[in-house]
C-alpha positions as CSV (number, residue, x, y, z in Angstrom):
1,X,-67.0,-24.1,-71.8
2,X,-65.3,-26.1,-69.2
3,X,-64.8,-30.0,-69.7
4,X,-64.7,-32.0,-66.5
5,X,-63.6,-35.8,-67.2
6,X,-64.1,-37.7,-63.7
7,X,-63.0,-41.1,-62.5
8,X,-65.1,-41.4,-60.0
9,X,-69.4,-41.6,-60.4
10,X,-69.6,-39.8,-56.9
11,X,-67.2,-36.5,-58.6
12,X,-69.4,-36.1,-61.4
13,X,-72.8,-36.6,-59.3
14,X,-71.0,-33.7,-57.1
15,X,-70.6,-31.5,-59.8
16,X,-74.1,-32.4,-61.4
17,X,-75.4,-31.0,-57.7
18,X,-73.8,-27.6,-58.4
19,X,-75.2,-27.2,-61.7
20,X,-77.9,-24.8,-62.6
21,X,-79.7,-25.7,-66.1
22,X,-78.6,-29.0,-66.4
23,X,-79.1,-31.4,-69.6
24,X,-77.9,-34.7,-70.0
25,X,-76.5,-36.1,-73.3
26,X,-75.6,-39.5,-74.1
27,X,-73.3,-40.2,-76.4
28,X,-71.5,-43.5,-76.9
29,X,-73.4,-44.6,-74.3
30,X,-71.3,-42.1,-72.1
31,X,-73.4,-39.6,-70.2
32,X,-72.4,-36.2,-70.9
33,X,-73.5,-33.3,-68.5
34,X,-74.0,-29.9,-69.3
35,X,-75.3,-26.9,-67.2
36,X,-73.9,-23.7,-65.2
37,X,-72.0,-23.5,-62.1
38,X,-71.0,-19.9,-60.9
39,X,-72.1,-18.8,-64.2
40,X,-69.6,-20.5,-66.0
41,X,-70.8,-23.3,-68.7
42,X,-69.3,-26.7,-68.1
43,X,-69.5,-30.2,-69.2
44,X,-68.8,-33.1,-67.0
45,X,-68.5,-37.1,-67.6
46,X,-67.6,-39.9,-66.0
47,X,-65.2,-41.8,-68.8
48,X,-64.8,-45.4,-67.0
49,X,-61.7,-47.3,-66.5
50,X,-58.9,-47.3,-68.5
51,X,-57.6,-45.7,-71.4
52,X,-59.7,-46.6,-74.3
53,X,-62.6,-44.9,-72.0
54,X,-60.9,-41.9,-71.6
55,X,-59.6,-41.2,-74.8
56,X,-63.1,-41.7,-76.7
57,X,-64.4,-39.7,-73.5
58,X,-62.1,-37.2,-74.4
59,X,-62.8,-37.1,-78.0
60,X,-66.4,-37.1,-77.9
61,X,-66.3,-33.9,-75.3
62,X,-63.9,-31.9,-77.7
63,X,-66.2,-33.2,-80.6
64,X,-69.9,-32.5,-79.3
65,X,-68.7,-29.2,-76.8
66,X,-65.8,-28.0,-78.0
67,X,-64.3,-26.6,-74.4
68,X,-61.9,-24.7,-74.2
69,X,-59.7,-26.6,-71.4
70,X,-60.4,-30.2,-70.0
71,X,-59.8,-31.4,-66.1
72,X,-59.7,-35.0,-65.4
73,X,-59.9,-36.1,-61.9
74,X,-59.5,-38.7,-59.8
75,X,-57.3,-41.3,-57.3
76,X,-53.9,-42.5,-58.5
77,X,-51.2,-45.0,-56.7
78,X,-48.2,-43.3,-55.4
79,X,-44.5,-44.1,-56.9
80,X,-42.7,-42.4,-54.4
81,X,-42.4,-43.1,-50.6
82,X,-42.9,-39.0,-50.3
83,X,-46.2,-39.4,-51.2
84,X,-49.2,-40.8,-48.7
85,X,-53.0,-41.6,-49.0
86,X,-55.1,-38.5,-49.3
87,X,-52.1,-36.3,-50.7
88,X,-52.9,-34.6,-53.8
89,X,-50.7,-34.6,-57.4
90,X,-51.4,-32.3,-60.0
91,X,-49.7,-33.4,-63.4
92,X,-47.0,-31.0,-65.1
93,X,-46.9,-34.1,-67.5
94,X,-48.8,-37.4,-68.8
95,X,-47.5,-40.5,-70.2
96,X,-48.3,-44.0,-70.9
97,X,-46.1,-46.1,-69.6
98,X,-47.8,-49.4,-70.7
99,X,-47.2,-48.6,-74.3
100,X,-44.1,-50.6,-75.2
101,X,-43.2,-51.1,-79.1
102,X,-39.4,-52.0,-77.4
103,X,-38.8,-54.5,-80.2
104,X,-39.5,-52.3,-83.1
105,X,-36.7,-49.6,-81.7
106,X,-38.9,-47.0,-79.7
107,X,-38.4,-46.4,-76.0
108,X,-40.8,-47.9,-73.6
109,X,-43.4,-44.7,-73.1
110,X,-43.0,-43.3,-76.9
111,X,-45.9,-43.0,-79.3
112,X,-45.6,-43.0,-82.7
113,X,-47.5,-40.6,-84.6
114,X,-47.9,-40.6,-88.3
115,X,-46.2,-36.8,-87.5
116,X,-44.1,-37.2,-84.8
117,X,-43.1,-39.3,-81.7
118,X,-43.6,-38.1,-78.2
119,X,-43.3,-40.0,-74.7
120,X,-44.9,-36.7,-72.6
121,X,-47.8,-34.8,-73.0
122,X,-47.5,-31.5,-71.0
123,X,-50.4,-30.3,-69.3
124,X,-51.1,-26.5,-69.3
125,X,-48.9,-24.4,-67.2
126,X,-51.4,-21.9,-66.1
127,X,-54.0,-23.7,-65.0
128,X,-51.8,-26.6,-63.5
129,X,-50.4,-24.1,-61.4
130,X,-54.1,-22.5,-60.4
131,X,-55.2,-26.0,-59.3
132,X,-52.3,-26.7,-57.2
133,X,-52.7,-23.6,-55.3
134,X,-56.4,-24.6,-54.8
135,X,-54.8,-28.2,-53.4
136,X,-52.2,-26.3,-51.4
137,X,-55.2,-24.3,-49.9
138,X,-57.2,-27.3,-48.7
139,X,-57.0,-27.8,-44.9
140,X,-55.1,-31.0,-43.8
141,X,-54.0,-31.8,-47.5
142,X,-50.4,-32.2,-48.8
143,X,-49.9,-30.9,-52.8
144,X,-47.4,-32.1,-55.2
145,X,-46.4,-31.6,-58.9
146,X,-44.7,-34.1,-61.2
147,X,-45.3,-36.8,-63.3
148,X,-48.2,-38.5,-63.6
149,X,-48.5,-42.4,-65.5
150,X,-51.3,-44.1,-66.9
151,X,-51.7,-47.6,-68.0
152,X,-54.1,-50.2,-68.2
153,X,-53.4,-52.4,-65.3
154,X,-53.8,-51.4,-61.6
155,X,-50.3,-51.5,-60.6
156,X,-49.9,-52.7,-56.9
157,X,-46.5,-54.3,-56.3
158,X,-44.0,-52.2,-54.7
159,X,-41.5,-53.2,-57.1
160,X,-43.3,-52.1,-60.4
161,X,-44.2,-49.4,-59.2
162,X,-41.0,-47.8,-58.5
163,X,-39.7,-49.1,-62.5
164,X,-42.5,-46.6,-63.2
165,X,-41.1,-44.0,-61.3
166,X,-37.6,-44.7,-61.9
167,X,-37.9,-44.9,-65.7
168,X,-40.1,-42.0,-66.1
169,X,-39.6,-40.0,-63.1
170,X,-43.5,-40.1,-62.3
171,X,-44.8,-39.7,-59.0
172,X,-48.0,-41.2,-59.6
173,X,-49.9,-43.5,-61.4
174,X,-53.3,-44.1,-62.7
175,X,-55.8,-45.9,-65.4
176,X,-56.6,-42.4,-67.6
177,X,-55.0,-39.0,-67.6
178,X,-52.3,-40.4,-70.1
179,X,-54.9,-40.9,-72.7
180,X,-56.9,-38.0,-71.8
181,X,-53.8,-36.0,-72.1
182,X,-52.8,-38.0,-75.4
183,X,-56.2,-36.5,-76.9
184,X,-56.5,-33.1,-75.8
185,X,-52.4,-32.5,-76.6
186,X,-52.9,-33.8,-80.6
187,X,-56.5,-31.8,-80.7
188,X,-54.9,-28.6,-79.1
189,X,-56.8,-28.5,-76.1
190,X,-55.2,-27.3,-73.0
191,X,-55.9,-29.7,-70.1
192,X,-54.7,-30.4,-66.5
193,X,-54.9,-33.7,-64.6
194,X,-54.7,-34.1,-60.9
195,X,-55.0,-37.0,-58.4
196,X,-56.1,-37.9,-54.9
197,X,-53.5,-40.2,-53.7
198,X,-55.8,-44.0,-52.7
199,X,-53.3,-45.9,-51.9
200,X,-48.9,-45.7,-51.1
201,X,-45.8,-47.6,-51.3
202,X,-47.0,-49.0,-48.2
203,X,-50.3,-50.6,-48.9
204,X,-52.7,-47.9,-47.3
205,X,-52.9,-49.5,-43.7
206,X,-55.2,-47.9,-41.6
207,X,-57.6,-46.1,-44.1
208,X,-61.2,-47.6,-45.1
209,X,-61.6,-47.4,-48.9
210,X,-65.3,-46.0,-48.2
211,X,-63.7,-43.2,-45.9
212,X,-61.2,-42.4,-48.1
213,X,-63.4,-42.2,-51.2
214,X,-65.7,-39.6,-49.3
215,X,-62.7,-37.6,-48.5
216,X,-61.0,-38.0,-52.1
217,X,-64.7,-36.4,-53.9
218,X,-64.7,-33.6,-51.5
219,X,-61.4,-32.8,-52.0
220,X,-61.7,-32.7,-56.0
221,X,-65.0,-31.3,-56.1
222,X,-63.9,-28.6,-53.4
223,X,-60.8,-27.9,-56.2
224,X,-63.1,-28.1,-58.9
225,X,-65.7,-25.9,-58.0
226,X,-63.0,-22.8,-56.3
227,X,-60.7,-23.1,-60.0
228,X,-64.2,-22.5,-62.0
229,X,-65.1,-19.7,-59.8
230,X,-61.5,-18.1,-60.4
231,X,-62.3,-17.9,-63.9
């Protein structure tokens, strides 16, 4: 079983288009898809903004399907003038970098488990690397690994964002893949998150958030579907 965790209600109602013997499930109120695609049995659901979303998202897909990998898609900000709208990231690691218990000793980024303490949660080698061959192979589309940040604020000034980058050396940042990595790294799930890139250092000028949002579903879908045919 594959678990898809999407950002965006157009990615999932993409995917729901490729799937043969499809049945919905609700579960916290979070609609859970299941069916076929290529043969293959996958689950996919839209989580909603932020990180409490995605992690009980997360939990409830490991709990109720039990897949063997998770994907989480979506847009993120870039944190790095190398980085433009429409480019794609796929995450060797998550973090959070709103999580900041600073006054009680921890760096800024570290969660405290009642086990252990950990600022990064890697996301699987193998299939982070199969994805971003399928982003290299898309036509017009510039692909790039690194670090990828989540927190629950959109971050748009210039000057936060590159903190975020400079602290944790993250080239992108977002509202869920942190969490969702958080959740499949303590349940030993492997996972992989990657990002269309919305907006830049440079505010986006020149691209209509309605284009781009057409163009950032195809793209994820079109990675999405080719990675679950590979398998």
């Amino acid at each position: 079983m594959i678990g898809i965790i999407c950002a965006m209600a157009v990615e999932v109602e993409g995917l729901k288009s490729m799937m043969d013997n499809r049945l919905d499930l609700d579960y916290a109120k979070i609609k859970f898809t299941m069916g076929t695609i290529e043969g293959k049995d996958v689950v996919a659901a839209e989580c909603g903004v932020g990180k409490v979303n995605a992690a009980m998202c997360a939990q409830l897909m490991i709990d109720k399907f039990n897949p063997d990998l998770i994907i989480n898609s979506g847009v993120a900000g870039a944190l790095t003038d190398d980085l433009t709208i429409c480019d794609m990231v796929v995450g060797t690691e998550v973090l959070q970098h709103d999580m900041n218990a600073s006054a009680l000793g921890d760096p800024i980024g570290e969660i405290d488990f009642p086990d252990a303490k950990r600022i990064y949660f890697p996301c699987d080698e193998k299939i982070a690397e199969k994805i971003f061959k399928l982003c290299e192979s898309i036509e017009d589309a510039n692909a790039f690994k690194g670090r990828i940040a989540s927190g629950d604020l959109f971050v748009s000034r210039r000057s936060k964002r590159e903190r975020i980058n400079i602290r944790f050396d993250a080239i992108a940042c977002e509202m869920e893949g942190g969490a969702i990595g958080h959740v499949c790294f303590r349940n030993g799930v492997p996972f992989c998150v990657f990002r269309v890139i919305s907006d830049d250092l440079n505010k986006s000028q020149g691209m209509d958030f309605k284009d781009f949002c057409g163009i950032a579903s195809r793209r994820s879908i079109l990675v999405i579907s080719d990675f679950i045919k590979s398998l």
